[in-house]
VOPA-515868 format. One record per atom (N, C-alpha, C): x, y, z; chain; atom name. Coordinates in nm, 4 decimals, padded with zeros to 6 digits. Atoms other than C-alpha are relative to their C-alpha. Layout:
% VOPA-515868
NODE      east     north        up  chaine  atome
NODE         X         Y         Z       A     CA
...
This chain:
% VOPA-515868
NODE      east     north        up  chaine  atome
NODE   00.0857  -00.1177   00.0000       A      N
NODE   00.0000   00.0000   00.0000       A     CA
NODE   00.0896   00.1232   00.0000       A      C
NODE  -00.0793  -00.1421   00.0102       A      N
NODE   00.1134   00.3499  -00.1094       A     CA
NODE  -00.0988   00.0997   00.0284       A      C
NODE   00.0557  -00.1136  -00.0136       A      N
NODE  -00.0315   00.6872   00.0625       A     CA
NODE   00.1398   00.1114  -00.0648       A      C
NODE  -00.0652  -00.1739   00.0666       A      N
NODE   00.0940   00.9988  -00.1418       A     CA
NODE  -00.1287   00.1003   00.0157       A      C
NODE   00.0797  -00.1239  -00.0516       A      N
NODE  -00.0477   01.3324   00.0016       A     CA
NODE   00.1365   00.1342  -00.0521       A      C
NODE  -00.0738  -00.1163   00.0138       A      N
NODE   00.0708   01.7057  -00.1088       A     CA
NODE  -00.0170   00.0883   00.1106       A      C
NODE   00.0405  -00.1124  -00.1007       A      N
NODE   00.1036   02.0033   00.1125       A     CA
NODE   00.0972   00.1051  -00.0634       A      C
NODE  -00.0505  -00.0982   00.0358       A      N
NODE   00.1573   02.3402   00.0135       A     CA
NODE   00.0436   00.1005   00.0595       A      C
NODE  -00.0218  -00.1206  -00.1181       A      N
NODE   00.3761   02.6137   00.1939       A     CA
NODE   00.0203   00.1351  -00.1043       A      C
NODE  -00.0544  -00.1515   00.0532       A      N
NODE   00.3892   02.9957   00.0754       A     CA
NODE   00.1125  -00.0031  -00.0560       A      C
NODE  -00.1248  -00.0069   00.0789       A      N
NODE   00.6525   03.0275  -00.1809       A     CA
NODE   00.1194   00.0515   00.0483       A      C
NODE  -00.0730  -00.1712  -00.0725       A      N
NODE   00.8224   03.3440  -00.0029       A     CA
NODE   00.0841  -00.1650   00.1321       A      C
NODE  -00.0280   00.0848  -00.1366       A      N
NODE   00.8159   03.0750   00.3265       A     CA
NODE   00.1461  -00.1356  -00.0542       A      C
NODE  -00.0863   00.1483   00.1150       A      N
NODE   00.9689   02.7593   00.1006       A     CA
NODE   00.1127   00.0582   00.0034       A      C
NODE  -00.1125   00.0002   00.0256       A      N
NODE   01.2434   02.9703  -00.0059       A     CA
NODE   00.0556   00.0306   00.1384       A      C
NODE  -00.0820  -00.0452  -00.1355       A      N
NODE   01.3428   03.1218   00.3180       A     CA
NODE   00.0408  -00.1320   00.0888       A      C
NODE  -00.0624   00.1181  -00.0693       A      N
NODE   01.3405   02.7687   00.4855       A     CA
NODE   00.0963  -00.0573  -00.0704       A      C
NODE  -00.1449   00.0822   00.0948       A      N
NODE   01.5679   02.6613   00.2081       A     CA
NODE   00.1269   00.0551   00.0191       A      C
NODE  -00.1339  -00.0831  -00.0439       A      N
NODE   01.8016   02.9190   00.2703       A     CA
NODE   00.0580  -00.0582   00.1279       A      C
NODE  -00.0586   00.0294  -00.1608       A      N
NODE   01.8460   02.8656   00.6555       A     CA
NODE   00.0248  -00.1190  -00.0127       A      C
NODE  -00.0167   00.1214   00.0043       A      N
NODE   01.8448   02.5038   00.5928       A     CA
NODE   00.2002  -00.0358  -00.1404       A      C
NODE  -00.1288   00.0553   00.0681       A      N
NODE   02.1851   02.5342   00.3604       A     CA
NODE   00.1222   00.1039  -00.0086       A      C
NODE  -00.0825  -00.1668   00.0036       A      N
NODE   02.3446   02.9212   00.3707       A     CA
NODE   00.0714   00.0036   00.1842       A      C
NODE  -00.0330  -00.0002  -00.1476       A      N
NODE   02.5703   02.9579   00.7016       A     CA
NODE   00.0227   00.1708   00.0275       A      C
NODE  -00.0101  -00.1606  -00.0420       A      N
NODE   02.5071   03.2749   00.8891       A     CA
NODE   00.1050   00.0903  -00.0209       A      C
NODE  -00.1627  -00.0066   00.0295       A      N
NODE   02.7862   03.5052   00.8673       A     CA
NODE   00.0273   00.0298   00.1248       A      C
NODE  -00.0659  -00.0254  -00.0971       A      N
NODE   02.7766   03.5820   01.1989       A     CA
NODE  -00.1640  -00.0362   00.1344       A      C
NODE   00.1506   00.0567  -00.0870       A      N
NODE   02.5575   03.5361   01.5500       A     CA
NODE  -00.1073   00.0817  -00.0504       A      C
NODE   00.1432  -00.0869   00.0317       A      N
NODE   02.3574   03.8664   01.4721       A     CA
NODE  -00.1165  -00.0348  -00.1098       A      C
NODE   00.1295   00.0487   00.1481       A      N
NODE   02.2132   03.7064   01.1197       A     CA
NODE  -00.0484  -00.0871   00.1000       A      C
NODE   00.0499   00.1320  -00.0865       A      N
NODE   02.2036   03.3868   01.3343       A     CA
NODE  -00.1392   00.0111   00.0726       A      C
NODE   00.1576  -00.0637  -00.0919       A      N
NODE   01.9717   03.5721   01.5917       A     CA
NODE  -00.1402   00.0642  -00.0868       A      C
NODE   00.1475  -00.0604   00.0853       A      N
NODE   01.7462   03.7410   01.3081       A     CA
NODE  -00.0177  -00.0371  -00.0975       A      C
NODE   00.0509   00.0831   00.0984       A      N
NODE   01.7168   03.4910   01.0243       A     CA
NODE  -00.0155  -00.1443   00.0598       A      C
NODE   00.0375   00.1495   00.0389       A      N
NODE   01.6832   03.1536   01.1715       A     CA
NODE   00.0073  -00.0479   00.1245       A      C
NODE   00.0721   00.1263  -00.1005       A      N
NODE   01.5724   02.8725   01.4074       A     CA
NODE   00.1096   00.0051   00.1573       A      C
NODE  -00.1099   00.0619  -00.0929       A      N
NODE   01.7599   02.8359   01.7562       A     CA
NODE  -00.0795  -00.1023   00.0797       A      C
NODE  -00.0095   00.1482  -00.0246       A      N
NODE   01.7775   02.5167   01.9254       A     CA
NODE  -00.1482  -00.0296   00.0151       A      C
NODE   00.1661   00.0198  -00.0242       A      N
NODE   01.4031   02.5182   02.0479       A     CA
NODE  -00.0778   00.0555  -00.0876       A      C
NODE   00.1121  -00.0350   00.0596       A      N
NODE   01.2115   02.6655   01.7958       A     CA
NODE  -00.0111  -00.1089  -00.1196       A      C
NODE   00.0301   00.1416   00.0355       A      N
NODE   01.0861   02.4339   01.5091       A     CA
NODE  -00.1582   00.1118  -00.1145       A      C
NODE   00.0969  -00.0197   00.1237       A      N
NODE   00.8783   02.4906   01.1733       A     CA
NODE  -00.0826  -00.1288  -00.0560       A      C
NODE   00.0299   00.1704   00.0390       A      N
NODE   00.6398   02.1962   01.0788       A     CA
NODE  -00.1388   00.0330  -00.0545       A      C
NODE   00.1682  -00.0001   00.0885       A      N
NODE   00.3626   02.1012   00.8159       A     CA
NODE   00.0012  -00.1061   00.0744       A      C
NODE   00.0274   00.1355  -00.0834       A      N
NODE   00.1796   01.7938   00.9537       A     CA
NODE  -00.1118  -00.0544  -00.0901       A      C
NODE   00.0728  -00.0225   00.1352       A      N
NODE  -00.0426   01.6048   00.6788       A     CA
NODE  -00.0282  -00.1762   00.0782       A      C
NODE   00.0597   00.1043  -00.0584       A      N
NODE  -00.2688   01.2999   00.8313       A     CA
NODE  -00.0292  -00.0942  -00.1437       A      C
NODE   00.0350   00.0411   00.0937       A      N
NODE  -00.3522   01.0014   00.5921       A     CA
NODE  -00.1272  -00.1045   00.0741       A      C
NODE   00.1535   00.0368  -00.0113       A      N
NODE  -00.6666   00.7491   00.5599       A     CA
NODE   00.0292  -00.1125   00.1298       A      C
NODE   00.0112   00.1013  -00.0770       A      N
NODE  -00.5380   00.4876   00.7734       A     CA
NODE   00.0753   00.0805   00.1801       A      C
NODE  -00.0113  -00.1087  -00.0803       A      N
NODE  -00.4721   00.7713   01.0435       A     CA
NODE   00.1266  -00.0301   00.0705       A      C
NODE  -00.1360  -00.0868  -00.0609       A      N
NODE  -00.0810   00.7609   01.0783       A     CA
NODE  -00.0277   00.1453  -00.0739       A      C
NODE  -00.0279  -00.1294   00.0432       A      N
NODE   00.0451   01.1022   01.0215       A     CA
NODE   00.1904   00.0497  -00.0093       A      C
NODE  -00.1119  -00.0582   00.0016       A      N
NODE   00.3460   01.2864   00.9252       A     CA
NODE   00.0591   00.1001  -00.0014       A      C
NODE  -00.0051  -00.1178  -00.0010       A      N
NODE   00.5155   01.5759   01.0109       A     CA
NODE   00.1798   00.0110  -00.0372       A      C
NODE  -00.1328  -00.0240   00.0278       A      N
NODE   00.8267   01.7521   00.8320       A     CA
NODE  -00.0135   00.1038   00.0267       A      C
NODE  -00.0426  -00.1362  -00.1077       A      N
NODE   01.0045   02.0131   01.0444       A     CA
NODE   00.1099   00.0304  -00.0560       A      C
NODE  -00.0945  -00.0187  -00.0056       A      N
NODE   01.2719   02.2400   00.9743       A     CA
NODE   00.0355   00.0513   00.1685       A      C
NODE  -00.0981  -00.0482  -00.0882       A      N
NODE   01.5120   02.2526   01.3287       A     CA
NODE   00.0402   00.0910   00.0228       A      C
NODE  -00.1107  -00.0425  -00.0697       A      N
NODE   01.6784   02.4858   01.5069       A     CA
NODE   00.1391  -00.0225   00.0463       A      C
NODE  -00.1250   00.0110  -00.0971       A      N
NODE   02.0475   02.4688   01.6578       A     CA
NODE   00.0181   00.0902   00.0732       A      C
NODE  -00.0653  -00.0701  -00.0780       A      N
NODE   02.2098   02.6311   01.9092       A     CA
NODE   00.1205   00.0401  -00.0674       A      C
NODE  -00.1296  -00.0426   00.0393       A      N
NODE   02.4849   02.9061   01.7777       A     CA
NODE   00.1266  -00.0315   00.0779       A      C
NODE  -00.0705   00.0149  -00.0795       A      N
NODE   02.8039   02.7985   01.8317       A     CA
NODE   00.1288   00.0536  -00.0992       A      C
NODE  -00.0848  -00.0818   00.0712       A      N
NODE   03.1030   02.9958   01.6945       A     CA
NODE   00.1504  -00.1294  -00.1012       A      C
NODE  -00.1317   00.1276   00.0313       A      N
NODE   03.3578   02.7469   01.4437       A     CA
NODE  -00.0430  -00.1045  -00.0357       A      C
NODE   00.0889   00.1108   00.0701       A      N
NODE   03.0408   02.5125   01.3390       A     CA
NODE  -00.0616   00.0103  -00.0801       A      C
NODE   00.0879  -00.0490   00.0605       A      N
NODE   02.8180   02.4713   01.1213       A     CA
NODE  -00.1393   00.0284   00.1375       A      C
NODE   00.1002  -00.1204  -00.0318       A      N
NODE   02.4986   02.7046   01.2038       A     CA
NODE  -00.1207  -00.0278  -00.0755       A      C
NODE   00.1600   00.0465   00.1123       A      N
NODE   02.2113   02.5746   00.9354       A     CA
NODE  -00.0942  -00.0525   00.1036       A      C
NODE   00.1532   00.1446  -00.0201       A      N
NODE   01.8810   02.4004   01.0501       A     CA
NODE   00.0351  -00.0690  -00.0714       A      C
NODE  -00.0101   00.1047   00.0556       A      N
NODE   01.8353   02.1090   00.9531       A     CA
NODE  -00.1752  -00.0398  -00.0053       A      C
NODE   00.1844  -00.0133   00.0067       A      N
NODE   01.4832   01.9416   00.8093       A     CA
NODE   00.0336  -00.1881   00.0250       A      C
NODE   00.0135   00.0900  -00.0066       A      N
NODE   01.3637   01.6000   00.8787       A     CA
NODE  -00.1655  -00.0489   00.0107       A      C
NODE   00.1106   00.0385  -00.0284       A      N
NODE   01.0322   01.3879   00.8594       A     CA
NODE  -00.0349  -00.0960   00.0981       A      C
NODE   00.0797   00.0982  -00.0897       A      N
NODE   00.8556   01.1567   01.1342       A     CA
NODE  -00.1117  -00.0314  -00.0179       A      C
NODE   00.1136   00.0700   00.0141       A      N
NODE   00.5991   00.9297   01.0586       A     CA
NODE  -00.0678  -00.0672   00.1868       A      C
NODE   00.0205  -00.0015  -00.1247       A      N
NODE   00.3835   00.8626   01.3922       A     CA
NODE  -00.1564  -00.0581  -00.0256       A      C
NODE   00.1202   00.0824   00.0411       A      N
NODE   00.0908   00.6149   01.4532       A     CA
NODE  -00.1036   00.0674   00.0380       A      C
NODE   00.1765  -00.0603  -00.0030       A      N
NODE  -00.3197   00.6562   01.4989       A     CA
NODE   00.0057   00.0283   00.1316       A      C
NODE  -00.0225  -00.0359  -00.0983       A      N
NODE  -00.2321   00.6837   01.8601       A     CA
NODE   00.1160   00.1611   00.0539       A      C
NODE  -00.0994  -00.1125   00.0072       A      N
NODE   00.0814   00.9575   01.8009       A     CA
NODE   00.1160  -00.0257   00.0510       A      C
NODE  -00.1248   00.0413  -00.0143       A      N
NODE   00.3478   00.7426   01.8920       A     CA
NODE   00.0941   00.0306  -00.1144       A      C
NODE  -00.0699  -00.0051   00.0987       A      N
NODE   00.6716   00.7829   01.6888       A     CA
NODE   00.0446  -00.1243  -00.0780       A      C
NODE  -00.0118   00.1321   00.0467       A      N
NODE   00.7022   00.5305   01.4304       A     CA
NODE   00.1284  -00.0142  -00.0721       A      C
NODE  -00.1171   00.0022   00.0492       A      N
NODE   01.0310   00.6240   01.2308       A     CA
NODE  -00.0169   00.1155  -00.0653       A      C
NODE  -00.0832  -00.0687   00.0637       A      N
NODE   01.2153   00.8752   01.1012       A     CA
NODE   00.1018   00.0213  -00.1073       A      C
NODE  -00.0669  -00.0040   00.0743       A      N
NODE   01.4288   01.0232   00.8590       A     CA
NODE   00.1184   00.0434   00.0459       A      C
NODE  -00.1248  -00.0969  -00.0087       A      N
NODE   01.8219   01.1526   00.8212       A     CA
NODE  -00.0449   00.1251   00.0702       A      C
NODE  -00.0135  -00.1462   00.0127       A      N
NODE   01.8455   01.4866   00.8815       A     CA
NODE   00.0550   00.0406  -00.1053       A      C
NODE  -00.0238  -00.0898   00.1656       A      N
NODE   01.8512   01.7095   00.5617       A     CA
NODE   00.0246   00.1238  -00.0206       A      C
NODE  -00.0246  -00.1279  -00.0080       A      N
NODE   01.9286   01.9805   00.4284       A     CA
NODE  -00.0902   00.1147  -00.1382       A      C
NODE   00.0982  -00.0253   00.1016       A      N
NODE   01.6084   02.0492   00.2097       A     CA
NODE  -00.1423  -00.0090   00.0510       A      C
NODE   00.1520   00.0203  -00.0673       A      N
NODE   01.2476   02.0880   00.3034       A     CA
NODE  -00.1198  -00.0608  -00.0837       A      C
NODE   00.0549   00.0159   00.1354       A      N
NODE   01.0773   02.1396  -00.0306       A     CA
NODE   00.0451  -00.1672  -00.0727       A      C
NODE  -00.0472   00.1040   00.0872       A      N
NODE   01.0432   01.8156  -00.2283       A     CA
NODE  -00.0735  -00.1470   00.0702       A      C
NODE   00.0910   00.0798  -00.0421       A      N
NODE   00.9033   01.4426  -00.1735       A     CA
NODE   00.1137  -00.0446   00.1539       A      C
NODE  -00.0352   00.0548  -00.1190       A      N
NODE   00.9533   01.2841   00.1778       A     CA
NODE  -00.0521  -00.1728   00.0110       A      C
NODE   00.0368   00.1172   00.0752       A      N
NODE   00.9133   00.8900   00.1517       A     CA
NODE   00.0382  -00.0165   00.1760       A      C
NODE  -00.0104   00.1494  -00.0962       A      N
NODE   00.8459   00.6492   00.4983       A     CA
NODE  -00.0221  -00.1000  -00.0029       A      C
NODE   00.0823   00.1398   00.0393       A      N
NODE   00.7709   00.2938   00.5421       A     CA
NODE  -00.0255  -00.0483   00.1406       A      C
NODE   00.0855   00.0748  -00.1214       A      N
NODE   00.5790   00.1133   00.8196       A     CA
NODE  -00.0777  -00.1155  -00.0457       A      C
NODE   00.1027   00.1141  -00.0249       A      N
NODE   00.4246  -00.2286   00.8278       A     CA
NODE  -00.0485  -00.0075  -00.1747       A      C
NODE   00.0040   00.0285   00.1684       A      N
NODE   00.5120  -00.2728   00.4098       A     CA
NODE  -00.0920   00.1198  -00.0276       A      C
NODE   00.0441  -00.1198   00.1038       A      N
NODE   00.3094   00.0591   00.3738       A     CA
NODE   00.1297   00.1098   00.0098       A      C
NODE  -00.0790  -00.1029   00.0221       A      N
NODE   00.4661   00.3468   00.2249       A     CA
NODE  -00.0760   00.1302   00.0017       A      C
NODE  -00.0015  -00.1486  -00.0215       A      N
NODE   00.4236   00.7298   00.3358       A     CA
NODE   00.0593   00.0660  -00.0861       A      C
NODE  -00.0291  -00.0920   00.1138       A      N
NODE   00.4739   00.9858   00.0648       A     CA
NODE  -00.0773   00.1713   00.0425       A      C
NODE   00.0529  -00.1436  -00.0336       A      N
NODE   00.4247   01.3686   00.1498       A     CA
NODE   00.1472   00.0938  -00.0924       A      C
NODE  -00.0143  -00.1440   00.0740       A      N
NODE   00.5208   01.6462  -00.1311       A     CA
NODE  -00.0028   00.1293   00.0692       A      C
NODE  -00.0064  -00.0687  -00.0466       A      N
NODE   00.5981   01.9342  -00.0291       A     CA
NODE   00.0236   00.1347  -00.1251       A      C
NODE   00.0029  -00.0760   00.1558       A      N
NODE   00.5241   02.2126  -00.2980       A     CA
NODE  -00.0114   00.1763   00.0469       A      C
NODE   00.0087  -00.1595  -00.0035       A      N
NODE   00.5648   02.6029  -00.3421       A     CA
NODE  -00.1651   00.0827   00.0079       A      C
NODE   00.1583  -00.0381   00.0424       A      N
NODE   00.2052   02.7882  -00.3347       A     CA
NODE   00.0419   00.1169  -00.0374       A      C
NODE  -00.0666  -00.1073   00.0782       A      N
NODE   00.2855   03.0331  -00.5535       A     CA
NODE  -00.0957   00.1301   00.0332       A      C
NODE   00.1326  -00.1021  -00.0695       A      N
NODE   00.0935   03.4079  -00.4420       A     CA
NODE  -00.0512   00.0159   00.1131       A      C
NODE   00.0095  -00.0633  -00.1494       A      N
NODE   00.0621   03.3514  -00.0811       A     CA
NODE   00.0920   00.0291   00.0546       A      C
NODE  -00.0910  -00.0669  -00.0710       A      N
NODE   00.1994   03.5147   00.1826       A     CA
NODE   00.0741  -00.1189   00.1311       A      C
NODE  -00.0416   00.0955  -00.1249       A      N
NODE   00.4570   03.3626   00.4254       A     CA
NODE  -00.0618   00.0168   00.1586       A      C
């Protein structure tokens, strides 16, 4: 069994998570006013028929001077109850397909530009 579901984020939004997710600050001050620290957290969340669900987040880090500094994105698939069922790498891309597997099914969530709204 294959579930494929789309979800659409604000274009403006898409690119800006793409950025933080691969561009390294140049310094703490961008750090502090373009992007994620350790606790904060960006996430679509997109339910399917047999009521797992999945949510892809772009991360936060904590600045640390001499590292890398990006977010990072990753998906979690999580059962009808909301347990965690598996995960992905960590990436460095948000936009684009996200693929899980559980119990020989396969999870599929798109992740697409909406071109004209606002972030």
């Amino acid at each position: 069994m294959v579930y494929r579901e789309k979800i659409y984020v604000p274009e403006e939004r898409l690119k800006w998570l793409e950025e933080i997710l691969t561009k390294e600050p140049a310094d703490e001050n961008e750090f502090n006013d373009r992007y994620f620290g350790e606790d904060e957290t960006y996430k679509v969340s997109v339910s399917f028929p047999d009521f797992f669900s999945m949510d892809i987040m772009v991360c936060g880090v904590q600045y640390e001077e001499g590292t890398s500094n990006t977010c990072f994105s990753q998906a979690v698939l999580y059962n009808e109850d909301g347990g965690e069922v598996t995960y992905t790498d960590t990436a460095e891309e948000f936009g684009g397909t996200w693929t899980l597997e559980a119990d020989d099914v396969t999870y599929e969530v798109t992740v697409l530009p909406r071109k004209g709204a606002r972030a």
